[in-house]
C-alpha positions in Angstrom: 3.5 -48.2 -37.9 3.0 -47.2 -34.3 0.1 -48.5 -32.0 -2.1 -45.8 -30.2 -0.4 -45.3 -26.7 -2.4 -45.5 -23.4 -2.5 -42.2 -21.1 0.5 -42.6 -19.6 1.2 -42.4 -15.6 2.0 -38.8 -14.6 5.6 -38.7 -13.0 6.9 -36.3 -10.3 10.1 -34.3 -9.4 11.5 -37.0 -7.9 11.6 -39.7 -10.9 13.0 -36.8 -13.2 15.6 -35.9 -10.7 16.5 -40.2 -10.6 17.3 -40.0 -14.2 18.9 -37.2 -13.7 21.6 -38.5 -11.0 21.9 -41.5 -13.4 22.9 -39.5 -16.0 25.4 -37.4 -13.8 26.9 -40.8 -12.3 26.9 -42.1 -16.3 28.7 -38.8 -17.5 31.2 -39.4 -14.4 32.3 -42.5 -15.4 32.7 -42.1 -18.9 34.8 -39.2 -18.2 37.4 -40.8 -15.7 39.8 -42.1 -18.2 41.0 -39.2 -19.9 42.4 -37.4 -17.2 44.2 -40.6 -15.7 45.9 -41.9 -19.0 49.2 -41.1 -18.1 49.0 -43.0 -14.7 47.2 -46.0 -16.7 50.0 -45.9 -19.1 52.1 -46.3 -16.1 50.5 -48.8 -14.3 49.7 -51.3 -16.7 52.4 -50.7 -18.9 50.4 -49.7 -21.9 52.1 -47.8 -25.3 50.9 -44.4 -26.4 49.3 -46.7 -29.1 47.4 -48.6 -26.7 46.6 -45.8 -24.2 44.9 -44.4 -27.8 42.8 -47.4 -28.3 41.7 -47.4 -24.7 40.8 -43.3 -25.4 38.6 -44.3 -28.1 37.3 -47.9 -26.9 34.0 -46.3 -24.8 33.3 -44.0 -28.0 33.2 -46.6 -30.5 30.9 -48.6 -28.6 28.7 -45.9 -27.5 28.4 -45.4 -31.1 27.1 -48.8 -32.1 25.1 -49.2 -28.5 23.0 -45.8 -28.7 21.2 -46.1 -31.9 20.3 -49.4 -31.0 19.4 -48.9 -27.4 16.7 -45.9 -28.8 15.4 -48.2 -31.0 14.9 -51.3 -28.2 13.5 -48.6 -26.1 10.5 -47.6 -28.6 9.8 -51.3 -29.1 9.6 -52.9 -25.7 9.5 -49.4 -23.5 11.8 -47.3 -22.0 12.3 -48.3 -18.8 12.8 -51.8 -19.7 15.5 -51.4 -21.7 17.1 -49.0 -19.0 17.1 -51.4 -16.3 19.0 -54.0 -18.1 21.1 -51.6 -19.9 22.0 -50.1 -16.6 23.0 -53.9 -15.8 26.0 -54.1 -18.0 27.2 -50.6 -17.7 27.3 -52.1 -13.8 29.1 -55.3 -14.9 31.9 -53.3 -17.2 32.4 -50.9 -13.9 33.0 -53.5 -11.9 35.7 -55.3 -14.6 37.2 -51.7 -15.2 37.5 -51.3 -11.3 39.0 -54.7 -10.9 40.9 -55.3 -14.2 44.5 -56.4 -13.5 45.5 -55.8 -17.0 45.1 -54.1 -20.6 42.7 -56.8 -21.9 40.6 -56.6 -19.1 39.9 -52.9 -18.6 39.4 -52.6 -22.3 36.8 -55.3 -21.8 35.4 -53.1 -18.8 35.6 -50.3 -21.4 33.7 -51.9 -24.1 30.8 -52.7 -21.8 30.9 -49.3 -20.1 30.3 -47.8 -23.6 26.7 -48.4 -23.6 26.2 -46.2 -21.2 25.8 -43.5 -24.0 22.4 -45.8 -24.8 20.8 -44.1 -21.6 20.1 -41.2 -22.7 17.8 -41.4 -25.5 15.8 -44.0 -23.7 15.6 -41.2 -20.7 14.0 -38.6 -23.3 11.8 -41.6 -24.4 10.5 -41.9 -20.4 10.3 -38.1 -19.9 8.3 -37.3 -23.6 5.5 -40.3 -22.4 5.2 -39.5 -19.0 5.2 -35.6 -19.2 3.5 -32.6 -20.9 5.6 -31.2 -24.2 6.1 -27.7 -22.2 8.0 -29.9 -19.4 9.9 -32.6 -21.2 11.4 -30.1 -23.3 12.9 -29.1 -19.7 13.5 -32.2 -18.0 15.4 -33.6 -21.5 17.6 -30.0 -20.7 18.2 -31.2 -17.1 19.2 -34.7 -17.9 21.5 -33.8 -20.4 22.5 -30.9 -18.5 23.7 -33.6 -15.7 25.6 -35.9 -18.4 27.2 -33.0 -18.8 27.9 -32.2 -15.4 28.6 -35.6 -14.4 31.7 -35.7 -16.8 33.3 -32.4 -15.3 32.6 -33.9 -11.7 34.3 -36.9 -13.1 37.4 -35.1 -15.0 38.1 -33.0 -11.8 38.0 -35.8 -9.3 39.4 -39.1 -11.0 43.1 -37.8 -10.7 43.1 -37.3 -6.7 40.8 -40.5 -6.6 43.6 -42.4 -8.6 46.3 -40.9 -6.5 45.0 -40.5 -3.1 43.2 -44.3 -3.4 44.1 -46.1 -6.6 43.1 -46.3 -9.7 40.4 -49.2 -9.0 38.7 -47.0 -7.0 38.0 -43.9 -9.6 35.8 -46.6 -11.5 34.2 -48.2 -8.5 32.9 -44.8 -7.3 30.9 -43.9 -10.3 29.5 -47.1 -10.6 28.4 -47.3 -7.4 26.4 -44.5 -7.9 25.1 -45.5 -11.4 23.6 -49.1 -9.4 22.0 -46.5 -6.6 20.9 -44.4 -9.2 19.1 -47.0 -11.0 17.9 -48.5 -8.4 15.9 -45.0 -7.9 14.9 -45.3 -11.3 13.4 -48.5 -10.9 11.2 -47.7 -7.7 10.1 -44.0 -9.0 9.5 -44.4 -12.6 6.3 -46.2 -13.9 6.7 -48.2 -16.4 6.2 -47.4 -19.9 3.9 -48.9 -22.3 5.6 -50.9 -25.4 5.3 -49.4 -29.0 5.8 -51.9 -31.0 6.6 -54.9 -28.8 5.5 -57.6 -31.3 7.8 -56.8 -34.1 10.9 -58.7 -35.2 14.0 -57.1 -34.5 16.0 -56.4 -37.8 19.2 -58.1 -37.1 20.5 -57.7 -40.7 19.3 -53.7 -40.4 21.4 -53.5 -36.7 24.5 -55.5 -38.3 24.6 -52.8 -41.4 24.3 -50.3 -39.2 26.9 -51.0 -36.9 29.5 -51.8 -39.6 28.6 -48.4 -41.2 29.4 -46.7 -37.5 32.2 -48.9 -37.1 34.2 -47.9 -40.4 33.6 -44.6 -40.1 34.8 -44.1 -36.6 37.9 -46.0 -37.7 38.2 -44.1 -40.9 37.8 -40.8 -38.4 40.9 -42.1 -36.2 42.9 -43.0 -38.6 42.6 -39.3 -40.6 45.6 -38.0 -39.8 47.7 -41.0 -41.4 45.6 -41.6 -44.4 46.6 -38.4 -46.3 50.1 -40.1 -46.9 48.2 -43.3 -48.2 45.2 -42.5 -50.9 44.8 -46.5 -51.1 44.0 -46.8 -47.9 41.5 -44.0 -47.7 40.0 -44.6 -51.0 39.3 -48.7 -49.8 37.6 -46.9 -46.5 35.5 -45.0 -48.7 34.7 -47.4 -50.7 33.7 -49.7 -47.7 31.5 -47.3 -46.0 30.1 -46.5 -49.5 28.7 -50.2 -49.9 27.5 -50.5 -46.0 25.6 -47.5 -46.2 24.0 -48.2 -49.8 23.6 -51.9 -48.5 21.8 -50.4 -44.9 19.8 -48.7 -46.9 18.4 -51.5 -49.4 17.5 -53.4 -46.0 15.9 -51.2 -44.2 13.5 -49.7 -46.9 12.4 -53.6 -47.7 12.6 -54.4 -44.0 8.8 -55.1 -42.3 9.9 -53.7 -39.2 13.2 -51.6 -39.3 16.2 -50.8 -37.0 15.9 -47.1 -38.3 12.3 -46.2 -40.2 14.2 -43.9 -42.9 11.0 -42.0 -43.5 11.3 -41.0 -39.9 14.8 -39.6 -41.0 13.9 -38.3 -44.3 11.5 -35.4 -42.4 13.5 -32.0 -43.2 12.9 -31.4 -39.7 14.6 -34.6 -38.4 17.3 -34.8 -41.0 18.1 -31.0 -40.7 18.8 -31.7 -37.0 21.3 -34.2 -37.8 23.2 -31.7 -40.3 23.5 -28.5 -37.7 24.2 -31.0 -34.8 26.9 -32.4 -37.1 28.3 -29.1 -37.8 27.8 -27.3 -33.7 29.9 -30.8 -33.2 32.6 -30.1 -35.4 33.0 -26.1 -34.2 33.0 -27.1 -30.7 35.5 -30.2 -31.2 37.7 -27.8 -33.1 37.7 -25.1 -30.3 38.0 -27.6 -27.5 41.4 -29.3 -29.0 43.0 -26.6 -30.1 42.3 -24.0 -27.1 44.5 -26.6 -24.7 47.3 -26.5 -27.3 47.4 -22.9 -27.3 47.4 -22.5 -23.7 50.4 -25.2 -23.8 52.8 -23.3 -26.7 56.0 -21.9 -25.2 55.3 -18.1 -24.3 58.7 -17.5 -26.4 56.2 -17.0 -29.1 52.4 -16.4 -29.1 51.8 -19.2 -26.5 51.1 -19.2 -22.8 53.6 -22.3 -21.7 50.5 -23.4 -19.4 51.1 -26.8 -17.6 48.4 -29.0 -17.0 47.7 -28.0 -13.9 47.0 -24.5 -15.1 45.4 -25.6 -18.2 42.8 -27.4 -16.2 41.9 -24.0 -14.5 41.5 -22.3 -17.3 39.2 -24.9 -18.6 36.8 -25.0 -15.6 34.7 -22.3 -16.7 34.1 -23.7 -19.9 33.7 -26.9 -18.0 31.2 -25.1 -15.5 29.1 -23.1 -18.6 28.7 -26.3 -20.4 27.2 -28.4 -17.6 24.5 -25.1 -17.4 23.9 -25.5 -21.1 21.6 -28.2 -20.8 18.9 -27.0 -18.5 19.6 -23.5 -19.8 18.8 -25.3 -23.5 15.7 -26.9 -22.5 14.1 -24.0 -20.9 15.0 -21.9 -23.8 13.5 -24.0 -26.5 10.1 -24.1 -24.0 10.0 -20.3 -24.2 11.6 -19.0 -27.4 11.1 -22.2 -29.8 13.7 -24.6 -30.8 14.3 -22.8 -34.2 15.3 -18.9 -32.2 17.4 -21.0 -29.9 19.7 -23.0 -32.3 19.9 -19.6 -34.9 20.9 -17.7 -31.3 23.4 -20.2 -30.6 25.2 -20.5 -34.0 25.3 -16.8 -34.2 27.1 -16.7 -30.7 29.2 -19.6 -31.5 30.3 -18.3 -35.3 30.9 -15.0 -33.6 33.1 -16.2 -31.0 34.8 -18.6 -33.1 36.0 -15.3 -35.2 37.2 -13.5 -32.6 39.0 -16.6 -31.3 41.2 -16.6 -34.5 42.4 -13.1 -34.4 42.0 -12.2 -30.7 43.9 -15.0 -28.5 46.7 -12.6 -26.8 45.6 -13.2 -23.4 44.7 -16.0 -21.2 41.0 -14.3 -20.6 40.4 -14.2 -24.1 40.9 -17.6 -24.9 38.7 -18.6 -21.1 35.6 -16.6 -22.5 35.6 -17.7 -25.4 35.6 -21.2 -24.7 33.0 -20.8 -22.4 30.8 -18.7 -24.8 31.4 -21.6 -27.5 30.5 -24.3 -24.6 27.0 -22.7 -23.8 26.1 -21.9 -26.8 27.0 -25.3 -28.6 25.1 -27.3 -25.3 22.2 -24.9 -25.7 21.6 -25.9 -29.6 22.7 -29.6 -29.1 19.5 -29.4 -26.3 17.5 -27.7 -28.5 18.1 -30.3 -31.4 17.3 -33.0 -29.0 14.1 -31.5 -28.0 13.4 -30.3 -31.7 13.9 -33.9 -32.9 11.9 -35.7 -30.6 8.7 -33.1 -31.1 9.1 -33.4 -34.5 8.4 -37.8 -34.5 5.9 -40.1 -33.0 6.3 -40.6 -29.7 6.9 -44.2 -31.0 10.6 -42.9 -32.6 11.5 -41.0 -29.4 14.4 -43.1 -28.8 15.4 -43.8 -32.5 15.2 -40.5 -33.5 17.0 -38.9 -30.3 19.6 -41.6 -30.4 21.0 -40.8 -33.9 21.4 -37.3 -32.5 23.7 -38.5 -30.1 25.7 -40.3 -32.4 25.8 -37.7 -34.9 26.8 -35.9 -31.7 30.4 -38.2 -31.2 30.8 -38.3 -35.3 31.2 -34.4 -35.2 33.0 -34.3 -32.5 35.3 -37.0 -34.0 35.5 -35.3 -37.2 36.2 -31.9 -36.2 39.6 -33.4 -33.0 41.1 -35.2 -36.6 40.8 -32.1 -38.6 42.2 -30.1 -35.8 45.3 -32.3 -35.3 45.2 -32.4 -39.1 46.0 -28.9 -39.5 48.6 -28.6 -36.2 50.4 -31.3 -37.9 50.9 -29.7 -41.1 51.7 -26.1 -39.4 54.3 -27.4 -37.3 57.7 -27.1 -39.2 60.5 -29.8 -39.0 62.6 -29.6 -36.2 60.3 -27.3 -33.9 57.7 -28.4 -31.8 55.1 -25.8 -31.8 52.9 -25.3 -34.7 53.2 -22.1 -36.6 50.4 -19.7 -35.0 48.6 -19.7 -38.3 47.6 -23.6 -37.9 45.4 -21.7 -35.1 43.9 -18.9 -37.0 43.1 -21.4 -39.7 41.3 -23.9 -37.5 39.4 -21.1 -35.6 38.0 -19.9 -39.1 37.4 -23.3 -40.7 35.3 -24.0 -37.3 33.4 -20.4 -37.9 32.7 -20.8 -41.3 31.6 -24.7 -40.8 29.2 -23.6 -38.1 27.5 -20.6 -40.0 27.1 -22.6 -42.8 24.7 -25.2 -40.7 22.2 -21.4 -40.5 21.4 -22.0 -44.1 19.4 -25.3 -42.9 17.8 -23.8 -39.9 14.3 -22.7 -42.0 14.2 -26.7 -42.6 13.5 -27.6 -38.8 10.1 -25.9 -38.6 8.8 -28.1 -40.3 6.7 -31.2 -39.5 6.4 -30.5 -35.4 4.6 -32.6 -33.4 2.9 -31.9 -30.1 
């Protein structure tokens, strides 16, 4: 049940362009670590087993916060949630910037992770205070800027680290997400509450996170559970129960964390599928185009360094920060449906080519960008789809498990990569035979056409 919404205040330039910078400032932090491991290793004196954890700390949370957020953010408005979200991203930015040790900047890290939460609550703002025709755009800017945000904060967080310390590549960011949302605060009306007097469905939220939770895990741990069938059949078995168990509860639930008839709309739950399977094309592209670049040029590789590597990555880097506006405008003009069947042709296509034409460094640099537009362009396009196709009451909910369908894929498709590197790589070399590469490429191609024979499915049930 939603209540009927009062004509909301009409928002300028200016407030989209505040969510905006928050989401670049967001997508900057979040990005920093990556880039900097090495030197955090170094500093703190971390194991490549904890410098994993710390990798994958942000994700997991982001994963459990988003869904959540979105649904906060239909009940008691968008802005509201925001503000206070905003709040502890602030507060684990400050512990990351000033964490003396492990335990503290994982603590930093866990906090940060619900930064991930802004972004369907953004769409929430933009879809209630803007006409379809320009939310579908200003949802393409802000995710655009996410986007954007991260490459700004990739490039710069090594020379911040270096040239300053490594205290100061988190204080910067969040400096600018507290600015930011102070913007936000003055130049964004607030929202009207959907559904402000219902109870919030704590055993709904716990399900749900526990479902997230094992699944990441089981996602991380891929690569070691082949050799141990107990192991992966007990994680099966878990997330088996928690879903079936999430389920019961929210169908019997008066007021649940996730309205499954929402979901169970062909055109809501057919966004989840192709997002799930762009995701797992791109993941696979972006993992194994760096290992390529970094094989010994004895063989088929390039023997790139880092440095190098980071060049050739750029325009990828560049293409998919354009993605999202691009996305946004394209689904205003052509439709949603032309967009994403556009995109998975271009990304199929290039995928293809990738695994059989990979001799030179430009091939590999334009087809990673070509496979970075196109994927940002339908993951836009999904977003937008998605939230036309629900209440305006379900904005967030329905947005939010986009996004986390988003990190699942992308999850899924790094362990398969490393999967198949691992199994290609003989004993006592340390390159993986080229035909680890060719394999992956084509998986990735044929996992991404296949998401084409659900594309009819999102035309229907569209809301203005």
């Amino acid at each position: 049940m939603t209540t009927a919404l009062a004509p909301p205040a009409r928002i300028g330039k200016a407030a989209v362009w505040a969510l905006g910078m928050l989401a670049a400032a967001t997508g900057a932090l979040e990005s920093v670590v990556t880039p900097t491991l090495p030197l955090l290793q170094r500093e703190l004196s971390m194991s490549p087993a904890q410098g994993a954890l710390l990798s994958i700390t942000m994700l997991i949370t982001g994963a459990l916060v988003t869904p959540v957020a979105g649904s906060l953010g239909d009940r008691y408005g968008g802005k509201r949630v925001m503000l206070r979200l905003m709040a502890v991203v602030s507060a684990g930015g400050l512990v990351s910037s000033l964490a003396p040790n492990l335990p503290v900047l994982l603590l930093g890290q866990v906090l940060e992770g619900a930064m991930v939460g802004a972004m369907p609550l953004s769409f929430i703002l933009v879809r209630k205070h803007l006409p379809s025709g320009e939310s579908q755009v200003a949802i393409g800017m802000v995710s655009g800027l996410f986007v954007g945000g991260g490459m700004l904060g990739t490039l710069m967080a090594g020379p911040i680290a270096e040239g300053l310390s490594r205290h100061w590549m988190f204080a910067i960011p969040t400096i600018a997400i507290v600015a930011a949302t102070l913007l936000v605060h003055k130049l964004m009306p607030d929202d009207p509450p959907g559904r402000s007097d219902a109870r919030i469905d704590w055993p709904g939220l716990v399900l749900l996170s526990g479902v997230l939770l094992t699944l990441m895990l089981g996602l991380s741990m891929a690569p070691e559970l082949g050799s141990r069938p107990l192991a992966l059949g007990a994680i099966v078995v878990l997330l088996a129960v928690l879903v079936t168990a999430w389920m019961s509860v929210e169908r019997r639930s008066p007021s649940p964390m996730v309205d499954l008839r929402v979901v169970a709309k062909p055109s809501v739950w057919s966004s989840y599928v192709i997002t799930f399977a762009v995701c797992v094309g791109t993941s696979v592209s972006m993992y194994l185009v760096p290992q390529l670049f970094a094989v010994s040029a004895d063989g088929y590789g390039f023997d790139a360094g880092s440095t190098d590597i980071g060049r050739y990555l750029l325009p990828g880097a560049v293409a998919g920060a354009i993605s999202g506006p691009l996305g946004g405008l394209a689904a205003r003009r052509f439709g949603s449906t032309a967009v994403v069947t556009a995109g998975i042709g271009v990304m199929t296509a290039t995928l293809a080519a990738m695994a059989f034409v990979h001799t030179e460094v430009w091939h590999l640099v334009v087809g990673k960008a070509l496979i970075a537009l196109a994927s940002g362009v339908c993951i836009t396009a999904m977003v937008v789809k998605t939230a036309t196709s629900v209440d305006h009451g379900d904005t967030g909910t329905a947005t939010s498990l986009v996004l986390v369908t988003r990190v699942i894929g992308f999850a899924a498709g790094a362990q398969v990569s490393g999967a198949f590197l691992t199994a290609g790589t003989r004993p006592g070399t340390d390159d993986p035979a080229e035909s680890a590469f060719v394999t992956g490429f084509v998986i990735a191609g044929v996992v991404t056409a296949l998401s084409l024979l659900v594309v009819r499915t999102m035309r229907k049930g569209v809301k203005a």
